[in-house]
Every structure is written in C-alpha cells, then in structure tokens.
SENU-361530 format. One record per atom (N, C-alpha, C): x, y, z; residue in three letters; atom name. Coordinates in nm, 4 decimals. Example, Ala and Ser with C-alpha at 12.3 -4.5 7.8 and 13.67 -1.06 7.14 Angstrom:
BEGIN
xx, yy, zz, code, site
1.3190, -0.5690, 0.7800, ALA, N
1.2300, -0.4500, 0.7800, ALA, CA
1.3200, -0.3300, 0.7800, ALA, C
1.2850, -0.2250, 0.7080, SER, N
1.3670, -0.1060, 0.7140, SER, CA
1.2900, 0.0030, 0.7870, SER, C
This chain:
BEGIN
xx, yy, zz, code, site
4.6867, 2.9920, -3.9256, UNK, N
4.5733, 3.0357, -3.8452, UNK, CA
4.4466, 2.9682, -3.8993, UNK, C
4.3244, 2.8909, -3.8082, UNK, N
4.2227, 2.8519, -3.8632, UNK, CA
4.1458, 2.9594, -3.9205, UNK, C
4.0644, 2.8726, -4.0338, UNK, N
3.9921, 3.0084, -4.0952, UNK, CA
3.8537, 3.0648, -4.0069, UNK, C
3.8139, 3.0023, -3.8937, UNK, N
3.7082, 3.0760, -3.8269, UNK, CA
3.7844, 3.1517, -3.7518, UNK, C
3.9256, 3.2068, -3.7191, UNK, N
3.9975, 3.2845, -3.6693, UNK, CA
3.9898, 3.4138, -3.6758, UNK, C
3.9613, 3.5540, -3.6273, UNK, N
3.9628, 3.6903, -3.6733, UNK, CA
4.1180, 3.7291, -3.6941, UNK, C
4.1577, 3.6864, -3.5168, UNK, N
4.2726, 3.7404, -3.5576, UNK, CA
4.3514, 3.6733, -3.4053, UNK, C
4.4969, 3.6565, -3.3821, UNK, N
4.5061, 3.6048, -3.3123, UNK, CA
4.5622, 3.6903, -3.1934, UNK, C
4.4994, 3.6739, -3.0642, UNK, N
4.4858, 3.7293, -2.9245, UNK, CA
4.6702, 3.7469, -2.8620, UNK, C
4.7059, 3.5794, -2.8019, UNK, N
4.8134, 3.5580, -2.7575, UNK, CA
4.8508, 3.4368, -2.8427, UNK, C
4.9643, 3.4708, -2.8565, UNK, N
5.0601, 3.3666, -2.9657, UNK, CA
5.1450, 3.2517, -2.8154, UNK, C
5.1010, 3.1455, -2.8739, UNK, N
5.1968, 2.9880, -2.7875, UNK, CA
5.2906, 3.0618, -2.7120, UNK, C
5.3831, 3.0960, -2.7969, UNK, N
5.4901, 3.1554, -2.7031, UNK, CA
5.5107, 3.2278, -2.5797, UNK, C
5.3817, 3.3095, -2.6050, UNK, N
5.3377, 3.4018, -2.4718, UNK, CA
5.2838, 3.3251, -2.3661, UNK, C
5.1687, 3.2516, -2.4209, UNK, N
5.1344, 3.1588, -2.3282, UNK, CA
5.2072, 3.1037, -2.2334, UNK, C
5.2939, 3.0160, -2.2812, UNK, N
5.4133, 2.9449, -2.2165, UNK, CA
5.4908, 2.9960, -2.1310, UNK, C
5.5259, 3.1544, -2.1754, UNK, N
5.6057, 3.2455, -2.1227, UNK, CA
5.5520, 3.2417, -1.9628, UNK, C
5.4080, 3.3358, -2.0102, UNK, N
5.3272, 3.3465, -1.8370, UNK, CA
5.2797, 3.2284, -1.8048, UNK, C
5.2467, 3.1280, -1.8057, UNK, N
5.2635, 2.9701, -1.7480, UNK, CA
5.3367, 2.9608, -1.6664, UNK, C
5.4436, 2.9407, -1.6913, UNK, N
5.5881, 2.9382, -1.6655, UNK, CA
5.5800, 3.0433, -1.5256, UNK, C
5.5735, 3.1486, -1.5735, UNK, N
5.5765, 3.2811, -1.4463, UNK, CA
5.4329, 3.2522, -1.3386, UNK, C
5.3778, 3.1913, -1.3221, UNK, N
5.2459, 3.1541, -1.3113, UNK, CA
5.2785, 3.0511, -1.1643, UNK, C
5.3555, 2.9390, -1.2763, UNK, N
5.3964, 2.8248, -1.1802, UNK, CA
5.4957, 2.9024, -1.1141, UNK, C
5.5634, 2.9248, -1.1494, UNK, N
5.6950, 3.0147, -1.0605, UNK, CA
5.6302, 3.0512, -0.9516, UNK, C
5.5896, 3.1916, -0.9276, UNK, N
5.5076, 3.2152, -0.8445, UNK, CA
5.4171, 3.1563, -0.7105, UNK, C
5.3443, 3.0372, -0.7900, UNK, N
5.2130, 2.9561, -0.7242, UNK, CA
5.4101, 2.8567, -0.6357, UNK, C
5.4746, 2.8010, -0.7384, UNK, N
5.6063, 2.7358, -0.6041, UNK, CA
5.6511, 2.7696, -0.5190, UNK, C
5.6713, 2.9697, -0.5230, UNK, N
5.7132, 2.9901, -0.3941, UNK, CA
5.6525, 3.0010, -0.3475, UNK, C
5.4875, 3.0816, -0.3512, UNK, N
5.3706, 3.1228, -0.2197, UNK, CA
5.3857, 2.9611, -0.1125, UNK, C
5.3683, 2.8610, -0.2200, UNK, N
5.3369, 2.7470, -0.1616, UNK, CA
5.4700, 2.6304, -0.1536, UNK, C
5.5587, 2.6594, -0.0870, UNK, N
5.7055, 2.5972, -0.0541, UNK, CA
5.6390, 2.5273, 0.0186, UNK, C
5.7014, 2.3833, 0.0865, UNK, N
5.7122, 2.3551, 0.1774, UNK, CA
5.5534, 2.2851, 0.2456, UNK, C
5.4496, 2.2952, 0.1078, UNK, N
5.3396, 2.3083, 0.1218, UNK, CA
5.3049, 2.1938, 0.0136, UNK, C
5.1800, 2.1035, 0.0041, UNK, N
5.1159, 2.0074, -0.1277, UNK, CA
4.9959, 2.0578, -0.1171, UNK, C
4.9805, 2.1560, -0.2120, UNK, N
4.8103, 2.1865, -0.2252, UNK, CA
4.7612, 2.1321, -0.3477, UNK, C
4.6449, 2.1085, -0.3241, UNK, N
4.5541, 2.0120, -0.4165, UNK, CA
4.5121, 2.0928, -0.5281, UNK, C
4.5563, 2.0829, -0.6240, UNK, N
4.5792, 2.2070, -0.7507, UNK, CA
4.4034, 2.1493, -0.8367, UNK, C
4.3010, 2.2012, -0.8172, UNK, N
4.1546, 2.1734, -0.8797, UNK, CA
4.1600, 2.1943, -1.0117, UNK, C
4.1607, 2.1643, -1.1211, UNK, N
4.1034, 2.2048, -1.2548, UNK, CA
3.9750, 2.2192, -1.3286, UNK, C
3.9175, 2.3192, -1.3117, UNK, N
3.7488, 2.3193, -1.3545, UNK, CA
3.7315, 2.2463, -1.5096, UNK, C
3.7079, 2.1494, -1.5102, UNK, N
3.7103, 2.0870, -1.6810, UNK, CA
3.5885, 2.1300, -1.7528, UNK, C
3.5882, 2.1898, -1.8605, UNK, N
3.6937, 2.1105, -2.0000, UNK, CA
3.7780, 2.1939, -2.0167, UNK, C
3.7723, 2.3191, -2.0107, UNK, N
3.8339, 2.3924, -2.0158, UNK, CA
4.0058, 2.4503, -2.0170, UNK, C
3.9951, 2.3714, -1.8757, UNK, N
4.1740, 2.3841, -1.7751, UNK, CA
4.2674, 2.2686, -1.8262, UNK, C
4.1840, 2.1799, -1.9264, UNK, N
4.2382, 2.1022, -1.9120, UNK, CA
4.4320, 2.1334, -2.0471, UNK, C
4.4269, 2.1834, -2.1143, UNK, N
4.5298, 2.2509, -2.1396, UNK, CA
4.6586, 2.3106, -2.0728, UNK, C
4.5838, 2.4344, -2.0507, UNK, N
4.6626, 2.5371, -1.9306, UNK, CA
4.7049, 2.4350, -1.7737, UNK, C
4.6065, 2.3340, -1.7437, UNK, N
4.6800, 2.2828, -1.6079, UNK, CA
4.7454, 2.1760, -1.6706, UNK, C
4.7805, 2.1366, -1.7404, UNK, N
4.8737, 2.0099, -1.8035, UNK, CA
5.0518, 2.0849, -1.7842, UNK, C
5.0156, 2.2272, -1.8763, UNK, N
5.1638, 2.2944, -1.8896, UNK, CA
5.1830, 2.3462, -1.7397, UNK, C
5.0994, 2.4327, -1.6801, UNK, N
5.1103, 2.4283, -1.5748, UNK, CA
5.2030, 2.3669, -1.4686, UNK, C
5.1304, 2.2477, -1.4150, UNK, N
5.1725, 2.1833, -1.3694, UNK, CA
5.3248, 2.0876, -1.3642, UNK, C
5.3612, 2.0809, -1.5472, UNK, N
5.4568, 2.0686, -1.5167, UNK, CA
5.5523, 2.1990, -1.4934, UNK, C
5.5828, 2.2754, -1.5195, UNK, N
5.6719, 2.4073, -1.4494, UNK, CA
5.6211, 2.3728, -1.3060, UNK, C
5.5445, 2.3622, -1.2015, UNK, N
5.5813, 2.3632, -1.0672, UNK, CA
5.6512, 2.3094, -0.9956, UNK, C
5.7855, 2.3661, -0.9170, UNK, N
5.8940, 2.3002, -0.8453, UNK, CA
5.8479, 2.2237, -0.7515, UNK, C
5.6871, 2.2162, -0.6803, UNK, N
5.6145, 2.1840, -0.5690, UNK, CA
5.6086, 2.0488, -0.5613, UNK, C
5.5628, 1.9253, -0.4865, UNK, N
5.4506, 1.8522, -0.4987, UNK, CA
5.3047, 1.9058, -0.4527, UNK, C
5.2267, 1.8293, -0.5347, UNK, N
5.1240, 1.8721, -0.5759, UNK, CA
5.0253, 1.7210, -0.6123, UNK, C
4.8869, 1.7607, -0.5099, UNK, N
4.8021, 1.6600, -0.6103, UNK, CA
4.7082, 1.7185, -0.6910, UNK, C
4.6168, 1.6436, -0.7607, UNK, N
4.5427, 1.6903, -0.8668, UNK, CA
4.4492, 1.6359, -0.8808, UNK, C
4.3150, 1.7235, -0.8722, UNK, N
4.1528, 1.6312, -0.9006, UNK, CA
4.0803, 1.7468, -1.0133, UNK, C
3.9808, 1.6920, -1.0009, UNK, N
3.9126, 1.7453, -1.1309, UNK, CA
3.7166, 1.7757, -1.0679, UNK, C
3.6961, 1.9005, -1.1540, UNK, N
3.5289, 1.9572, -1.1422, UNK, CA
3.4934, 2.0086, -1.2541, UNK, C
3.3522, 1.9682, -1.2903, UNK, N
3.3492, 1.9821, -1.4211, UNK, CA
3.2468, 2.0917, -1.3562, UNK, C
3.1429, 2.1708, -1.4129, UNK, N
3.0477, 2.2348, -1.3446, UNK, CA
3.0307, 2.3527, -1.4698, UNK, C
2.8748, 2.3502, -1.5446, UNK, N
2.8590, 2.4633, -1.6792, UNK, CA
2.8067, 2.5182, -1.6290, UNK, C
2.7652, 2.6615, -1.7103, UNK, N
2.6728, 2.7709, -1.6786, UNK, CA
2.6808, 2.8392, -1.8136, UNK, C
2.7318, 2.7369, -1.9599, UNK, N
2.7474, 2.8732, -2.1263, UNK, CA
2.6300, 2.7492, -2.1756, UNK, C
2.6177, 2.8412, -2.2656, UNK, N
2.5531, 2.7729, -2.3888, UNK, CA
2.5638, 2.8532, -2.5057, UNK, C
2.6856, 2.7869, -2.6128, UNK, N
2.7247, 2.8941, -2.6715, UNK, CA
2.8282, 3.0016, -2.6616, UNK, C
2.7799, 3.1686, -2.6935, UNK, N
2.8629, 3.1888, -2.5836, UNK, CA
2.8155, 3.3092, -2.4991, UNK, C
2.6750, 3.2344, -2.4322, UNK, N
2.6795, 3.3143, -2.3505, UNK, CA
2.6178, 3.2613, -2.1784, UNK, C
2.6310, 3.2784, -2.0430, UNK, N
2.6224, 3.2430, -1.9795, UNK, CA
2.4628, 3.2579, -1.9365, UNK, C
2.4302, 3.1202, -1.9220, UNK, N
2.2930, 3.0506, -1.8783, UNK, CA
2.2709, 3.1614, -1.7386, UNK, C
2.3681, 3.1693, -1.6309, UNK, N
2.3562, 3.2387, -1.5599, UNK, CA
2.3167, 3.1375, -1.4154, UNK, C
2.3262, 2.9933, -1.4492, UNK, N
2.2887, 2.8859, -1.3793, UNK, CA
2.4230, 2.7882, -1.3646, UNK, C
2.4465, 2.7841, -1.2729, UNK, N
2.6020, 2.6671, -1.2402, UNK, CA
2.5359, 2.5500, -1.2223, UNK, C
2.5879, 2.3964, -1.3123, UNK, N
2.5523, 2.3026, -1.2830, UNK, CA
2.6735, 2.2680, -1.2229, UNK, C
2.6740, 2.1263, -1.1390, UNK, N
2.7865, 2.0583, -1.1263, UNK, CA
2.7747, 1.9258, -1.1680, UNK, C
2.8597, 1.9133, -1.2686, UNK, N
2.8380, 1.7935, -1.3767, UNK, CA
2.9638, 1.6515, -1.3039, UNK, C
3.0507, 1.6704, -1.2230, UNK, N
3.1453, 1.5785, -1.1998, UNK, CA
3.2111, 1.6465, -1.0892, UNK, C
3.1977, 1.5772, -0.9495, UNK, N
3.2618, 1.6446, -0.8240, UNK, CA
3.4342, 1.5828, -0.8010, UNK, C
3.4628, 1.6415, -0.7222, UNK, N
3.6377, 1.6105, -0.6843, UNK, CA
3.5972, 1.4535, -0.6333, UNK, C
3.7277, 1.4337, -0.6179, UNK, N
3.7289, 1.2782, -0.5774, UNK, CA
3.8000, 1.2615, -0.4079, UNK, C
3.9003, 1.3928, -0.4009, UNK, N
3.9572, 1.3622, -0.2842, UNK, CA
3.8901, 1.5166, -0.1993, UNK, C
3.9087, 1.4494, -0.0605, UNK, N
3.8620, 1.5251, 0.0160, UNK, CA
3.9502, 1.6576, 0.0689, UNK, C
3.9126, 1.7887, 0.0522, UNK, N
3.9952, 1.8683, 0.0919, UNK, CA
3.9653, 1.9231, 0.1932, UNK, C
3.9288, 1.8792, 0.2910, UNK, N
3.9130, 1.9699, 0.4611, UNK, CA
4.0415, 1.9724, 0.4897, UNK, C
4.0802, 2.1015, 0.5677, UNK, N
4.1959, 2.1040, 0.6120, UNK, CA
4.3721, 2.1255, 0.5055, UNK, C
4.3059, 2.1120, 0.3626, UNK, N
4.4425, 2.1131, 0.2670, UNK, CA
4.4262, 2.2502, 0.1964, UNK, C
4.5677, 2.2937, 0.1493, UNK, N
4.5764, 2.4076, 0.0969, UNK, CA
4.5032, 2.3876, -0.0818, UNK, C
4.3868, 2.4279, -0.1257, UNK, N
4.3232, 2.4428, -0.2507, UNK, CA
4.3697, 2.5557, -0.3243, UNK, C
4.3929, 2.4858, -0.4494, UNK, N
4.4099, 2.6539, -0.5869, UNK, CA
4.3254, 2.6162, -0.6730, UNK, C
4.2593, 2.6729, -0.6963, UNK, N
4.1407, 2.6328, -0.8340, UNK, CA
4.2201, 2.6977, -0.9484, UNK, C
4.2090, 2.6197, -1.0699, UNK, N
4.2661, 2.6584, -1.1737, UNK, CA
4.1619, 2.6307, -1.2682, UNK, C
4.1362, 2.7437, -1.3368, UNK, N
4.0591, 2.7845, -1.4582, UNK, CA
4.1304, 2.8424, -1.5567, UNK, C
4.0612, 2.8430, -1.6769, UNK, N
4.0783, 2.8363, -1.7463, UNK, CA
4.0497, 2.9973, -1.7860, UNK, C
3.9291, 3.0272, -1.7793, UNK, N
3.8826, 3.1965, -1.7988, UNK, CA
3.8115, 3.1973, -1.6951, UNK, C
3.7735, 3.3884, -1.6152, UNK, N
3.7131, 3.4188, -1.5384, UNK, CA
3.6241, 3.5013, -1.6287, UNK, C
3.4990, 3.4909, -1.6103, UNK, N
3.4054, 3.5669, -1.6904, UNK, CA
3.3125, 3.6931, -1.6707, UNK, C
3.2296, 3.5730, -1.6123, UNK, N
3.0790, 3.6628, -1.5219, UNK, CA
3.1425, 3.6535, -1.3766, UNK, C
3.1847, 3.5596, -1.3813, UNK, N
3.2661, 3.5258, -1.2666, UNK, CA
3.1264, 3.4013, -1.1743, UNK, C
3.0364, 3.3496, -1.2190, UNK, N
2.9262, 3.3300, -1.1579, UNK, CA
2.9854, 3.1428, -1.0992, UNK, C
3.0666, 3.1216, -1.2273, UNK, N
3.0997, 2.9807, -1.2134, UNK, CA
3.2052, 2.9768, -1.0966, UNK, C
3.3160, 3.0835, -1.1033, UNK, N
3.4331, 3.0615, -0.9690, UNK, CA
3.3428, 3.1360, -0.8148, UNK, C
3.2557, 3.1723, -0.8602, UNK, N
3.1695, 3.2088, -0.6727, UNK, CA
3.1059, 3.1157, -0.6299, UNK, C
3.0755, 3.0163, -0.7605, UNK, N
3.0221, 2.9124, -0.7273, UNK, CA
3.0648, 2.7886, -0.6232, UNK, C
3.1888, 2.7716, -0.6815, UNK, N
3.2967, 2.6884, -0.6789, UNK, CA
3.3375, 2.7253, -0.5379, UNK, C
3.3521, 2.8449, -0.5396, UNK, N
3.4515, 2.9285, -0.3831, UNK, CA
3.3158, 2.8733, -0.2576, UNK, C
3.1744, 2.8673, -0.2939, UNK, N
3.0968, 2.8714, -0.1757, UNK, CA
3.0878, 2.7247, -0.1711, UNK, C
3.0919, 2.6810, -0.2831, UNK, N
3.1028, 2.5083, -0.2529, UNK, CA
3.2441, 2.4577, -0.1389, UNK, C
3.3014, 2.4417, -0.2486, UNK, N
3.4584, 2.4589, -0.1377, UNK, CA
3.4712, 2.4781, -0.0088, UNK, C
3.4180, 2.6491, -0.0075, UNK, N
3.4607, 2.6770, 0.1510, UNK, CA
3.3690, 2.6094, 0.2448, UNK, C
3.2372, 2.5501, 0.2107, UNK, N
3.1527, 2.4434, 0.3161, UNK, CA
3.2506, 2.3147, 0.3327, UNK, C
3.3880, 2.2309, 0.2635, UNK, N
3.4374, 2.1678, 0.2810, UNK, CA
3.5230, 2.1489, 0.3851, UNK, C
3.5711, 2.3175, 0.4380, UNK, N
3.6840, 2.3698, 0.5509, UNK, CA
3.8298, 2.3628, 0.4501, UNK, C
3.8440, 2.3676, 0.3747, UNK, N
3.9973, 2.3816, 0.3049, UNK, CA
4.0800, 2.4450, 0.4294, UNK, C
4.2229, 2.4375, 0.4225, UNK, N
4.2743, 2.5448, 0.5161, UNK, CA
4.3098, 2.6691, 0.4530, UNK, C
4.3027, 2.6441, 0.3328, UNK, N
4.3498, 2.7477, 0.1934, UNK, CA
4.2481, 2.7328, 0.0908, UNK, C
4.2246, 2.9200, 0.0186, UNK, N
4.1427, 2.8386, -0.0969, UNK, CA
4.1975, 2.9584, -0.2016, UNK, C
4.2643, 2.9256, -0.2835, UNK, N
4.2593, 3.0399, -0.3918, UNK, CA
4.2208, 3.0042, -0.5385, UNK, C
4.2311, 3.1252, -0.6206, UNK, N
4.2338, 3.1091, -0.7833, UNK, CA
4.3366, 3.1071, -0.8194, UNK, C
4.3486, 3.0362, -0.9607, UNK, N
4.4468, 3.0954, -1.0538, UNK, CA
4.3958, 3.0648, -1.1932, UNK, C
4.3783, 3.1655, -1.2818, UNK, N
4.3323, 3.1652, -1.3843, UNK, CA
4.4189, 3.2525, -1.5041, UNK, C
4.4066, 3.1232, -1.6135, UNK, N
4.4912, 3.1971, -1.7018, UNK, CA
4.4576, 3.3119, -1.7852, UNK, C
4.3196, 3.3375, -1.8093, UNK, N
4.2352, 3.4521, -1.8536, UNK, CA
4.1593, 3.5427, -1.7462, UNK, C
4.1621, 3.6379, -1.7512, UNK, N
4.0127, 3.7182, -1.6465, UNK, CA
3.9512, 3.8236, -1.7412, UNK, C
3.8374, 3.8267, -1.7306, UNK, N
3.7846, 3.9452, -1.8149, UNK, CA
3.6908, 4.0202, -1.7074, UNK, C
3.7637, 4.1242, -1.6376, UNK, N
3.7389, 4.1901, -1.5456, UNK, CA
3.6234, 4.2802, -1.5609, UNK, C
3.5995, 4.2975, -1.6741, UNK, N
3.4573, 4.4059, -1.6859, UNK, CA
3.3663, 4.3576, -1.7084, UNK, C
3.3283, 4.2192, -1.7473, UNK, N
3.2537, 4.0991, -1.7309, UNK, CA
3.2492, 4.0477, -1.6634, UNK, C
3.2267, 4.0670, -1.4662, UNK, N
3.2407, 4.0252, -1.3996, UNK, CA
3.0980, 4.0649, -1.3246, UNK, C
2.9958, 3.9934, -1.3079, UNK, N
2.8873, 4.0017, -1.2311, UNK, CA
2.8468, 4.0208, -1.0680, UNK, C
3.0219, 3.9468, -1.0373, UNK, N
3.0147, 3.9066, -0.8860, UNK, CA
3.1692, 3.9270, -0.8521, UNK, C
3.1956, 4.0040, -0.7082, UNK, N
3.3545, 3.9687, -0.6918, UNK, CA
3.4243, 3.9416, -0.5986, UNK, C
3.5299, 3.8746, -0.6445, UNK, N
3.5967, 3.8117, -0.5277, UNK, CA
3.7591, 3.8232, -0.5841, UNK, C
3.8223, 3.7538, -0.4698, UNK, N
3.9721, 3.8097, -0.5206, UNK, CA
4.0672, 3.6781, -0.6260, UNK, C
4.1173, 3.7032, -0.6973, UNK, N
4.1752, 3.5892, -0.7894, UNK, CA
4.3220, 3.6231, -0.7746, UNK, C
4.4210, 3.5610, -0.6731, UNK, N
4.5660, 3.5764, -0.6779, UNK, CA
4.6196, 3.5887, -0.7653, UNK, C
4.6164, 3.4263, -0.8332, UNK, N
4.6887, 3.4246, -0.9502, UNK, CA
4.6306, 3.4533, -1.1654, UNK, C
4.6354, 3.5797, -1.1802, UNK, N
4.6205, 3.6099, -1.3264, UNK, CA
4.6965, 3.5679, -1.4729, UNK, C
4.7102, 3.4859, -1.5573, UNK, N
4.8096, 3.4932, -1.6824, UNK, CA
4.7717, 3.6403, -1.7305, UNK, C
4.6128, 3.6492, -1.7698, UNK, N
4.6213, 3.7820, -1.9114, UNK, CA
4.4979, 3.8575, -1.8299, UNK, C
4.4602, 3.9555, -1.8302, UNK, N
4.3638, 4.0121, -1.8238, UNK, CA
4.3018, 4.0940, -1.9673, UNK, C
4.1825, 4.0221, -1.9932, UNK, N
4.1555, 4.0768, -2.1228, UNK, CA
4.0351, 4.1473, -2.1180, UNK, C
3.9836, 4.2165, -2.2846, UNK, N
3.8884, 4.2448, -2.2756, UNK, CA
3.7643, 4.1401, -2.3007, UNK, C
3.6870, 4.1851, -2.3449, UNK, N
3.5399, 4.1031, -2.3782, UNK, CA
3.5049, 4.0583, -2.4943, UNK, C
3.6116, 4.0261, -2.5970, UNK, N
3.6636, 3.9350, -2.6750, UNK, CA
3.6438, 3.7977, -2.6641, UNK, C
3.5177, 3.7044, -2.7528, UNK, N
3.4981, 3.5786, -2.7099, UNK, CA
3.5926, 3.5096, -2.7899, UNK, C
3.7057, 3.4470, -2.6858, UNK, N
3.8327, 3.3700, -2.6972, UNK, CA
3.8229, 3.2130, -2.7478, UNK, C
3.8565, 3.1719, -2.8014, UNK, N
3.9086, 3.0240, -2.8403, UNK, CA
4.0297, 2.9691, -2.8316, UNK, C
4.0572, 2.8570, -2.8264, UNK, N
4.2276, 2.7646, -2.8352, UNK, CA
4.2562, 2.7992, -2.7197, UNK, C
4.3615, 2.7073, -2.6800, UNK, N
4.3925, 2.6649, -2.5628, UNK, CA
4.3259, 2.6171, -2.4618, UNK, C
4.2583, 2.5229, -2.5294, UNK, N
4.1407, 2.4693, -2.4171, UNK, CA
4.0152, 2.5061, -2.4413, UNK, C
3.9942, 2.6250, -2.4521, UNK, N
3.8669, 2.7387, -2.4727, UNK, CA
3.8075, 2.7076, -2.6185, UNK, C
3.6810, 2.6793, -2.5858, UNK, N
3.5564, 2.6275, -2.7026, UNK, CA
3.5072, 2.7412, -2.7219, UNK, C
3.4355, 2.7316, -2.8232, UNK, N
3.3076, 2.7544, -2.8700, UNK, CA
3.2059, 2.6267, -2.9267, UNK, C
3.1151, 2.5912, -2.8980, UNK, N
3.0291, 2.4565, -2.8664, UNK, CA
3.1625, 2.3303, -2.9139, UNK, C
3.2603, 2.3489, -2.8365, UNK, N
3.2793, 2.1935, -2.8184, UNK, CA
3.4004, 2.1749, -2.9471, UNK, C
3.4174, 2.2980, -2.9889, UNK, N
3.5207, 2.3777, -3.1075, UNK, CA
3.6121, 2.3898, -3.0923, UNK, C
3.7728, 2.4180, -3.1406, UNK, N
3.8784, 2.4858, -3.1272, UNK, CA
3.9694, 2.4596, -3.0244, UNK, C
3.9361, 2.3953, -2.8634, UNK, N
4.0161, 2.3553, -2.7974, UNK, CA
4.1714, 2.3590, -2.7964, UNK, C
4.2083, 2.2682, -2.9706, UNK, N
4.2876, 2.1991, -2.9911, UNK, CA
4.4249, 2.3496, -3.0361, UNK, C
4.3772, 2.4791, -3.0114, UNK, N
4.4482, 2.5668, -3.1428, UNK, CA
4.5408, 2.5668, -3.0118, UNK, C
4.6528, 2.6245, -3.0843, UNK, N
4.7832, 2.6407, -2.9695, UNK, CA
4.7883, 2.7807, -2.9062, UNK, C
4.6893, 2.8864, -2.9550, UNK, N
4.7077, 3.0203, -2.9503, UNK, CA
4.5535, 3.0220, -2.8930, UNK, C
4.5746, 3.1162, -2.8645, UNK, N
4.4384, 3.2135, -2.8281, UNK, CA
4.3819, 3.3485, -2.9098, UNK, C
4.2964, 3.2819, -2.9694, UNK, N
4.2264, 3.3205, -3.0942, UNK, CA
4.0767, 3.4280, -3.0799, UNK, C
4.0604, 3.5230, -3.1197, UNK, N
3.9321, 3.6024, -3.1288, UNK, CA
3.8722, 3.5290, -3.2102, UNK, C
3.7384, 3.4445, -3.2148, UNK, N
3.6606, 3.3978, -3.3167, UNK, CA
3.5729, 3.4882, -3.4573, UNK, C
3.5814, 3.4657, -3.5209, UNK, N
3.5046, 3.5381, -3.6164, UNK, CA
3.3375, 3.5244, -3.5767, UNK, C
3.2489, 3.6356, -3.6179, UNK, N
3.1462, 3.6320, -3.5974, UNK, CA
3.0408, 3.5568, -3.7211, UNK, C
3.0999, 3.5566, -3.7913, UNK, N
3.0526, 3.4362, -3.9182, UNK, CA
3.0748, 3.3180, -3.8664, UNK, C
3.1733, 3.2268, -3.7872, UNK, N
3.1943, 3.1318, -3.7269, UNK, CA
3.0660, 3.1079, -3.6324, UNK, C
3.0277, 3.2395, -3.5259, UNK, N
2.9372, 3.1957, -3.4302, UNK, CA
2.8009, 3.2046, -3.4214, UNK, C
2.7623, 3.2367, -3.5995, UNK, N
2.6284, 3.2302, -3.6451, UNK, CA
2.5836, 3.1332, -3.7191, UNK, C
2.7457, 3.0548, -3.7929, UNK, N
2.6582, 2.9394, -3.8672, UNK, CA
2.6530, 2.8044, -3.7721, UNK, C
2.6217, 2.8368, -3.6706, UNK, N
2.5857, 2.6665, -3.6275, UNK, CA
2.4697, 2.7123, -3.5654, UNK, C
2.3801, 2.8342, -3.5498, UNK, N
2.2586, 2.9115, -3.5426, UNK, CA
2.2537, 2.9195, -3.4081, UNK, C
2.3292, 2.8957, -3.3213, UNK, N
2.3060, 2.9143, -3.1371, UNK, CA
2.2843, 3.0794, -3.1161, UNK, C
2.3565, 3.1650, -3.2002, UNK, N
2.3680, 3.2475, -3.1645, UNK, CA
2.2894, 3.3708, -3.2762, UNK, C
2.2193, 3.3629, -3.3504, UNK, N
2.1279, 3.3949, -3.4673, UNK, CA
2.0119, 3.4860, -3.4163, UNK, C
C-alpha cells in the first residue's frame, strides 16, 4: 500500500469483478447495437481500457476531457478542455466516467450532448457519491456507490497523483496538506 494511503477502499480484484458485471450488462442492453462508448479524460482512462475489453459488443470510442476540481474540491465551473472527434447525431452514446460527484461535470456533458441529437444518451460510472450530488439526473450504469471519501488509484488523482495505484485508496489527510492546495 502507498504510504499517502489511509486505508484501502476497493481491492483490484473487486474492481475487475464489477467491470466485468458492468460490461456484461452495458452488452446486453446494447445487442445488436455500436454505441459510441465517451470517456471523460483523465480520469476514465483506466476503468474504460478494462472496460472495454469485457464488452461482447462492437463499439467505437472517442474521448472529452472537460475540469471543474482543483485539488479536491470542485471549482463549481465546467471547462471543456478537448471535444469528441466523431459526430454523434443520431448514435446510441454511454458516457463513461470515472466518479460522479457534485454531479456538475456529467449535467454538463448530458446538456452538451443532447444539443448534438444522439438517439441514445446514458451514464456509466464506476464510482457515484450520491450525497454529493448538487444536481440530478439518472446514471444506468453504477460499479460502487460510495460515501464522501476523497478516493485515489485507478485513474483517480489527487493533483495529478496516484492514478497509477491498482486499488482504490482513501487518501490520507497529511498527503492533502503537504502540497498546501488544501491548507
């Protein structure tokens, strides 16, 4: 376990487990179907790698980058830092994130989108933290629903931190004072 670690959330194994059940799922809703699977980056970029491979589907894949943290807490402002590349009017969309929070960044995303005409638009997110949710809307697909525990590994930073851990980690609060963002 890294030492800015408290203690650890979900262990690899679990992860993988609901991944796995995740894609399962997202193959049958969508048989017979190629929906354009979105990954909000930096974040997704983990979780939609494993993802993706478990889906029995075809499937294409673009990318949106778009912040609203600093640190860890939300600016409360959505930028959009890097737009999709292919056009989705008319195609079935799943946005895949990484965590649902304030929720300010996926309402964002949903009102952008739906000015495109998708014929489909859903979520799927491998975290939600439902009582931290500012704004709401419906998210099909869930891995964990947690509490308000600021998470690391598996994609999930703290300034640009930890990404790389295989687990999903509670950060220590000594960790998120010495780089002074949060002081």
């Amino acid at each position: 376990m890294h030492k800015d670690i408290e203690r650890i959330l979900i262990d690899s194994v679990s992860l993988q487990k609901r991944i796995k059940e995740l894609a399962d799922e997202v193959s049958a809703d969508y048989a017979g179907r190629v929906p354009v699977i979105v990954g909000v980056l930096k974040g997704c970029v983990v979780f939609m790698a494993d993802f993706i491979k478990y889906l029995s589907i075809d499937c294409h894949i673009d990318f949106m980058m778009v912040s609203s943290y600093s640190g860890t807490r939300s600016t409360g402002v959505v930028r959009t830092l890097l737009d999709l590349k292919e056009n989705i009017e008319g195609k079935d969309v799943l946005i895949v994130e990484d965590i649902v929070d304030s929720g300010l960044t996926i309402s964002y995303l949903l009102k952008v989108f739906k000015t495109r005409s998708p014929r489909s638009l859903e979520i799927c997110t491998l975290f939600n933290k439902p009582k931290a949710h500012k704004v709401h809307f419906p998210i099909k697909y869930t891995g964990f629903n947690i509490g308000n525990e600021f998470i690391v590994g598996y994609g999930l930073d703290y300034n640009e931190l930890y990404r790389n851990l295989p687990y999903i980690g509670v950060l220590k609060s000594a960790a998120k004072t010495s780089s002074g963002v949060d002081k």
